[in-house]
C-alpha positions in Angstrom: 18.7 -5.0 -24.2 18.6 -8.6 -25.7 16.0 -10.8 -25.5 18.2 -14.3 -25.3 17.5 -15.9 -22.1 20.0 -15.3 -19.7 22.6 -18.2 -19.2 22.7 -17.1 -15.3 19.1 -18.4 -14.7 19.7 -21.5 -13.4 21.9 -19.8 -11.2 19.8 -16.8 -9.8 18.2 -17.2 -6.6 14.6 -18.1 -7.0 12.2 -15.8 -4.2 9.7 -18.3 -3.9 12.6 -20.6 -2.7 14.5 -18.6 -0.7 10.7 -17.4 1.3 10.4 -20.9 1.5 13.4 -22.1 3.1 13.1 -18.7 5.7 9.6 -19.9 6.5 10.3 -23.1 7.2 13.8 -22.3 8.8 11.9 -19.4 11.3 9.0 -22.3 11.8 11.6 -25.0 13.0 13.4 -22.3 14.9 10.1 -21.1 16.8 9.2 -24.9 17.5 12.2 -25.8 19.0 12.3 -22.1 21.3 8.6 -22.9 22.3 9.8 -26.7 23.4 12.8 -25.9 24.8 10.7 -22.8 26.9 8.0 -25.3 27.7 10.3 -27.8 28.7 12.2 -25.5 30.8 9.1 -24.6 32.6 7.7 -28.0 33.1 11.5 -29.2 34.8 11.1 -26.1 37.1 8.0 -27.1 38.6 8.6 -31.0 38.5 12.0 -30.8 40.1 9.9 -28.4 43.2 7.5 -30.6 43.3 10.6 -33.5 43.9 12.2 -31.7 46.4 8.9 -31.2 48.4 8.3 -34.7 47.9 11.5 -35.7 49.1 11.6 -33.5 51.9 8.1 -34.8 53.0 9.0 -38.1 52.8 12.4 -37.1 55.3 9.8 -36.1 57.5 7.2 -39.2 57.4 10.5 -41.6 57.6 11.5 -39.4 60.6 8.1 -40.0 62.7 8.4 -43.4 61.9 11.9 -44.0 63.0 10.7 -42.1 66.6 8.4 -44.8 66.7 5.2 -42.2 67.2 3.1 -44.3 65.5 3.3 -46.4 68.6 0.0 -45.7 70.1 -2.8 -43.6 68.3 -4.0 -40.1 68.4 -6.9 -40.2 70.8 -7.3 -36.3 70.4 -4.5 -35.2 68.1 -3.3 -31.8 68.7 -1.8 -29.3 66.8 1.2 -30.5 64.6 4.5 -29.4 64.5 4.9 -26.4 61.5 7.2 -27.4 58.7 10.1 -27.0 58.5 10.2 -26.0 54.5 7.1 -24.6 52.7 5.6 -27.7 51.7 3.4 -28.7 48.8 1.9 -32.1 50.2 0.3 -33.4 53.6 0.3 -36.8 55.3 -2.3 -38.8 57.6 -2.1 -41.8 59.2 -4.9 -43.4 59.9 -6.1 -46.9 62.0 -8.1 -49.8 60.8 -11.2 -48.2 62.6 -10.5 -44.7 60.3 -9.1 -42.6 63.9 -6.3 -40.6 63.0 -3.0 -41.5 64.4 -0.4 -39.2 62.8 -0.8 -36.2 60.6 1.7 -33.3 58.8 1.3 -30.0 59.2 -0.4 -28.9 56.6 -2.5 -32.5 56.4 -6.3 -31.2 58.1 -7.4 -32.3 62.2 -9.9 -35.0 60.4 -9.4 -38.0 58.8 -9.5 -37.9 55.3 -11.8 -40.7 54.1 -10.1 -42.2 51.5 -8.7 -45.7 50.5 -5.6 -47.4 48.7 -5.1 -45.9 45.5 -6.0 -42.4 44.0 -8.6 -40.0 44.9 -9.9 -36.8 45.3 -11.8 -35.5 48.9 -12.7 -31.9 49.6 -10.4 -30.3 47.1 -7.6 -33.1 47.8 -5.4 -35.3 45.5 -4.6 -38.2 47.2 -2.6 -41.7 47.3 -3.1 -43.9 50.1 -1.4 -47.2 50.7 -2.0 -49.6 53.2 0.5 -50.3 56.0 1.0 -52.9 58.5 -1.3 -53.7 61.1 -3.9 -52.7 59.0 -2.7 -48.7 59.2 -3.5 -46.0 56.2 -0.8 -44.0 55.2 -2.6 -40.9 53.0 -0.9 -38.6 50.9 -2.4 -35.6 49.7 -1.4 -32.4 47.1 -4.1 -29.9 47.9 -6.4 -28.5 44.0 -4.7 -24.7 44.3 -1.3 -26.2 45.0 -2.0 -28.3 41.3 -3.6 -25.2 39.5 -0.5 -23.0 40.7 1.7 -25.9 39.0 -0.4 -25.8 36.1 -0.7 -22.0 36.1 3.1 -21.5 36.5 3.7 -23.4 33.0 1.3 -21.9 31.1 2.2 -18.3 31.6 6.0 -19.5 30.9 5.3 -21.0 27.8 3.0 -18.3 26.8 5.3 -15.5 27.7 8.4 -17.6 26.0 6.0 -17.9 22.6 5.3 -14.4 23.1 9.4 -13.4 23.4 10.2 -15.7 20.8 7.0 -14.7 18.4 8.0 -10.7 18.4 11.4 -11.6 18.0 10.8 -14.1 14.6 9.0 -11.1 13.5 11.6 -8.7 13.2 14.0 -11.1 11.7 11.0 -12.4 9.0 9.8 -8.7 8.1 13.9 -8.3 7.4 14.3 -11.4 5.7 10.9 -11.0 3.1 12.2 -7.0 3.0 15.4 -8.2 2.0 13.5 -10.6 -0.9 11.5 -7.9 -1.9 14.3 -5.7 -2.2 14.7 -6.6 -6.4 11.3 -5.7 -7.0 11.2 -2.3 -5.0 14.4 -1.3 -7.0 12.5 -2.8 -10.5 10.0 -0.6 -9.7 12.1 2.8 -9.1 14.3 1.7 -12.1 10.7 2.0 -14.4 9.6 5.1 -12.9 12.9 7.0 -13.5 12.6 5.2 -17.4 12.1 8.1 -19.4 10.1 6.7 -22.5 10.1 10.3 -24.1 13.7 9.4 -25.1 14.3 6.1 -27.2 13.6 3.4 -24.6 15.4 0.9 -27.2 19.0 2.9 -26.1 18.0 2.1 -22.5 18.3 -0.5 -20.0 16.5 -1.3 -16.7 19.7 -3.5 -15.4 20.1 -6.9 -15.0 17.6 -9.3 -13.2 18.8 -10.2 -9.8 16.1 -13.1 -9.0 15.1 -16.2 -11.4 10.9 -14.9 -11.9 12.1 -11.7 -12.7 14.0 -12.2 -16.1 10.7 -13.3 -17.7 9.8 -9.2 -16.5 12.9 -8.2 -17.9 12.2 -9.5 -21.3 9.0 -8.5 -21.6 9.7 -4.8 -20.6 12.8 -4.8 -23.1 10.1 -5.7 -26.0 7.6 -3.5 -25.0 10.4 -0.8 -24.8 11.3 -1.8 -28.7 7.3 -1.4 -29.6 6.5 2.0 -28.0 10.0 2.9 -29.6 8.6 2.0 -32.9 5.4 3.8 -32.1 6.8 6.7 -30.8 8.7 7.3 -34.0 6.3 6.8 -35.9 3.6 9.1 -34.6 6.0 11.6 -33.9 6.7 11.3 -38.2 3.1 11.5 -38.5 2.2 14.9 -36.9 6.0 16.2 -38.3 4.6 15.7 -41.7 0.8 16.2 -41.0 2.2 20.0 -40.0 3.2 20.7 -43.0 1.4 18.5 -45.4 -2.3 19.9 -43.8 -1.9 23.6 -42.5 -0.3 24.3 -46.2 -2.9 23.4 -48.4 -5.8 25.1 -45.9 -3.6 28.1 -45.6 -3.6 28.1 -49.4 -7.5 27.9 -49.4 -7.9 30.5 -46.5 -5.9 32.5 -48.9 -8.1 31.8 -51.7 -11.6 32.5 -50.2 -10.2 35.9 -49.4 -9.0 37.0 -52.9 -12.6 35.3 -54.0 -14.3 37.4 -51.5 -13.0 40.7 -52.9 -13.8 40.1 -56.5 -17.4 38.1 -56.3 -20.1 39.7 -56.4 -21.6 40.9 -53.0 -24.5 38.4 -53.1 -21.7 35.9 -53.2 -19.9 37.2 -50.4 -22.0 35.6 -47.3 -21.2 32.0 -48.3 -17.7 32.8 -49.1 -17.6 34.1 -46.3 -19.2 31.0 -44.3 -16.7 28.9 -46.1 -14.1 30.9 -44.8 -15.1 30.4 -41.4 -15.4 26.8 -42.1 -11.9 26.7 -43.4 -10.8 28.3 -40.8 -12.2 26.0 -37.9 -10.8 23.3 -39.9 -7.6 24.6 -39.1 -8.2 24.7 -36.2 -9.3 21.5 -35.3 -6.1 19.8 -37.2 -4.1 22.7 -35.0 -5.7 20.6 -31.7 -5.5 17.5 -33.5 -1.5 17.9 -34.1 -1.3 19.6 -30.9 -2.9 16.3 -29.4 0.1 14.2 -30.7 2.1 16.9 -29.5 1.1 17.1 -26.1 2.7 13.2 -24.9 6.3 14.5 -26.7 8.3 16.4 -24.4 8.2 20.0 -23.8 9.4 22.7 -24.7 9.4 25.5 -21.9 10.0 29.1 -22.4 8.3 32.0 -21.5 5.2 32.5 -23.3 3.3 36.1 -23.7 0.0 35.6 -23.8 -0.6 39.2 -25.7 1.4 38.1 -28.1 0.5 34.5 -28.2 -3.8 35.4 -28.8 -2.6 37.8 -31.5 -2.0 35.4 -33.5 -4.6 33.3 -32.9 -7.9 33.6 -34.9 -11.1 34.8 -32.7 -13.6 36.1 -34.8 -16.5 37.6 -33.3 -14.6 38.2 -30.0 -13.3 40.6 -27.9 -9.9 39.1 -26.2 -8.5 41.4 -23.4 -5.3 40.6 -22.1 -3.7 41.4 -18.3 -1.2 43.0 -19.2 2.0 41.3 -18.1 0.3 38.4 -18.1 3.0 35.2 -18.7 3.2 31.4 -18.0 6.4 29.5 -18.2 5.3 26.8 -21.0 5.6 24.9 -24.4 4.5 28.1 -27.1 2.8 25.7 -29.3 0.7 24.1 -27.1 -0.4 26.7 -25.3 -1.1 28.3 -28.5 -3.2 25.0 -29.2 -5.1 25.2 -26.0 -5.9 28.8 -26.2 -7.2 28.5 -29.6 -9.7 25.7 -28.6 -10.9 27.4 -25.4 -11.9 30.8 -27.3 -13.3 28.8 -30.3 -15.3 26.8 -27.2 -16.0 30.3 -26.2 -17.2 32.0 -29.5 -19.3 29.0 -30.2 -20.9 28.9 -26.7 -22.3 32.4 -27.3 -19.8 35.1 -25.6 -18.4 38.0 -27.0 -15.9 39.1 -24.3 -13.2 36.7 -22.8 -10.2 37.9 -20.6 -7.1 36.1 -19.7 -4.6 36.5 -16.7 -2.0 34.5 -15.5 -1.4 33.5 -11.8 0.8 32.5 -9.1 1.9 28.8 -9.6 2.3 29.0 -13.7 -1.5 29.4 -13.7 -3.5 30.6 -16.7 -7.3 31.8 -16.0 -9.5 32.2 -18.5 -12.9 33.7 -18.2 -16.1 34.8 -20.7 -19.0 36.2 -20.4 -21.2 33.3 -21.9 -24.5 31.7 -20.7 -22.1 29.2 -18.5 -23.1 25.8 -17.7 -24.9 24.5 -14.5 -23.2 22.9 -11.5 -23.9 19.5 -12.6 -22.6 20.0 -15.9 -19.5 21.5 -14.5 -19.3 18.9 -12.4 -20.1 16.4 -15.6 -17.8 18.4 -17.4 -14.5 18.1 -14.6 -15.1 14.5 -14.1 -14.2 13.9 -17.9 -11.5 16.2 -18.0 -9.9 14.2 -15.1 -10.5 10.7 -16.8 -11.2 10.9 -20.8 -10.8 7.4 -21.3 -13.4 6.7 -18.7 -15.8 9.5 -19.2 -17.6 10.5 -22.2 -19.1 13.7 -23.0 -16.1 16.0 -23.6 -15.2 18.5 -26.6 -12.3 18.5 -28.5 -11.2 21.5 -26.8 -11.4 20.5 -23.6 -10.0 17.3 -24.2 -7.0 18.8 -25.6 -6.7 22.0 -23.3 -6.8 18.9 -20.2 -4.0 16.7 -21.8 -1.7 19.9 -22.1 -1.9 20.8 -18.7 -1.0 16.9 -17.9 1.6 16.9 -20.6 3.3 20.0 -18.4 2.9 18.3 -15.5 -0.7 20.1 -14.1 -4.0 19.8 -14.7 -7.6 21.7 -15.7 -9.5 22.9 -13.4 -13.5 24.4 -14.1 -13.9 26.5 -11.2 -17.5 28.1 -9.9 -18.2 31.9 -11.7 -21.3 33.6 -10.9 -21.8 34.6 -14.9 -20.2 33.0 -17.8 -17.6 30.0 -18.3 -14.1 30.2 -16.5 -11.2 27.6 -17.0 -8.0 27.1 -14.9 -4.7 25.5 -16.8 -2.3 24.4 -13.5 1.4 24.1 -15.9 3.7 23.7 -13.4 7.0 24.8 -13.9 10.5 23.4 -15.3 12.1 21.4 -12.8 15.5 23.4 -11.8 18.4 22.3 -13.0 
């Protein structure tokens, strides 16, 4: 994958931008649907409140045109009901305040009011002064102007509401739809399979302007683990062969020593021996430790077969019989070697080894075991090495095996002794 810059940049949609202009489109858009609800709303209520205006007025023209205003109200009666369900009332009252005419809904008393605006006992009202000194009152009674009021707010609310629920949807689709490139950049990295040479792979082209800077960068980080890859994979080729042949040739050596000193001789040979032989051990786990982030080689292994060939000196290995787990051969061979040498150096002399359902290996001695807090101590590093000191080589190793299958290491409870669980799940089927 080259590094160049890509001459389609300028070109590629830019996500910042295109949030932008859907923010700012979906924010214009719910503006003018909460005005245009509003606004609806408010030309509903003034164009009742019109009508009921006009149709009171009809009726105050009406009385005038009958000529009852001829003579006042000495004791004003009952008015006629309406003939519409009207919002506002009407008086008319004298120069001396006695009412002379009144509308339905308008009360038996005279409201005490004068020209202009006011408010009596829960009334809005207008009067205006008539001829001969007369008071024509208007009025628009305080539940008739909360109901107006009332009425707008819930429309406008419940528009905001419609139109709020409804930008929703189409936002969440339009930043899922932005997204999109990144979710499939993501899926693209987890299926990149570094185990192979990254530099012979590609993670596609960059479908948005802020992600070719990404692209580059993971194309050059692809060419360094390449180079690292390769070259600690050379390493522990070589460091096979250039280290287990020389101590080989030295284990070899101490033993042809051993039978021709003399016998006080023999018990430091013999400690040397030993020592050469946990030296081999440790660059076994030490190889095995670059081995265990290659990929693996599964097959059947017999674990019989697989601890005869393992040095455990001073212990007593017995083997389920049967017992098999579907894994890398040379890394298992690495793990088991560390555990019993953990063993052996902890203090037991028997160890048994089964294998369980779910390509499980048990391992169990008859040591003096830890406590629970040092088990406890002891799991937490195995989970997280980088983060937790106070692990052995052998666990350290055995624990990155079982990840390097694809399990994990588990320490479980034992009433007596030391007992260690390697999960290695098995080959994917194909």
């Amino acid at each position: 994958m080259s590094l160049t810059p890509d001459p389609r940049s300028k070109r590629l949609p830019s996500i910042r931008t295109r949030l932008a202009n859907a923010l700012l489109g979906w924010s214009l858009a719910w503006g003018l649907a909460v005005g245009a609800a509003v606004w609806l709303a408010a030309v509903h209520e003034v164009d009742e409140l019109l009508d009921d205006t006009l149709q009171s007025s009809a009726e105050l023209i009406a009385a005038l045109v009958d000529g009852t205003m001829a003579a006042p109200v000495a004791e004003p009666g009952p008015a006629r009901p309406p003939s519409h369900a009207a919002r506002f009332a009407w008086q008319v009252t004298t120069a001396d305040g006695t009412l002379a005419l009144r509308s339905a809904l308008a009360p038996e008393t005279a409201w005490r009011s004068s020209p202009g605006f006011g408010v009596v006992e829960g009334w809005r009202l207008f009067g205006l002064t008539l001829r001969g000194g007369q008071l024509l009152t208007v009025g628009q009674s305080a539940d008739e102007r909360h109901e107006a009021h009332v009425d707008v707010a819930l429309s406008a609310v419940f528009a905001a509401l419609a139109v709020g629920l409804l930008g929703q949807v189409w936002l969440r689709s339009r930043i899922g739809a932005e997204l999109r490139p990144l979710r499939e950049l993501s899926g693209q990295l987890e299926a990149w399979n570094l185990d192979r040479d990254p530099r012979l792979q590609s993670i596609g082209s960059a479908s948005r302007r802020e992600l070719l800077p990404v692209h580059r960068s993971l194309s050059a980080l692809a060419q360094r683990l390449a180079s690292r890859l390769d070259d600690e994979r050379a390493f522990s080729a070589h460091a096979a062969h250039a280290l287990r042949t020389p101590l080989a040739g030295i284990d070899a050596q101490l033993a042809v020593a051993l039978r021709e000193c003399p016998p006080a001789l023999q018990p430091r040979l013999q400690q040397a021996r030993a020592a050469a032989a946990r030296l081999q051990t440790v660059v076994t786990a030490l190889i095995g430790l670059f081995r265990s982030g290659a990929e693996i080689r599964r097959q059947e292994v017999d674990l019989a077969a697989a601890v005869a060939r393992l040095p455990a000196p001073g212990l007593a290995v017995r083997v389920e019989p049967g017992a098999r787990v579907l894994a890398d051969p040379d890394l298992v061979a690495a793990a088991l070697a560390n555990l019993l040498d953990n063993s052996r150096r902890a203090g037991a002399q028997h160890v048994s080894l089964s294998s369980g359902a779910g390509n499980v290996l048990h391992l169990a001695d008859d040591g003096p075991g830890v406590t629970a807090e040092r088990r406890a101590a002891l799991q937490a590093a195995v989970d997280h090495p980088d983060a937790v000191p106070g692990i052995g080589l052998g666990l350290l190793l055995a624990g990155r095996i079982a990840r390097a299958h694809g399990g994990q290491l588990r320490l479980p409870a034992t009433e007596h002794g030391f007992a260690v669980e390697l999960t290695l799940d098995p080959a994917p089927s194909t």
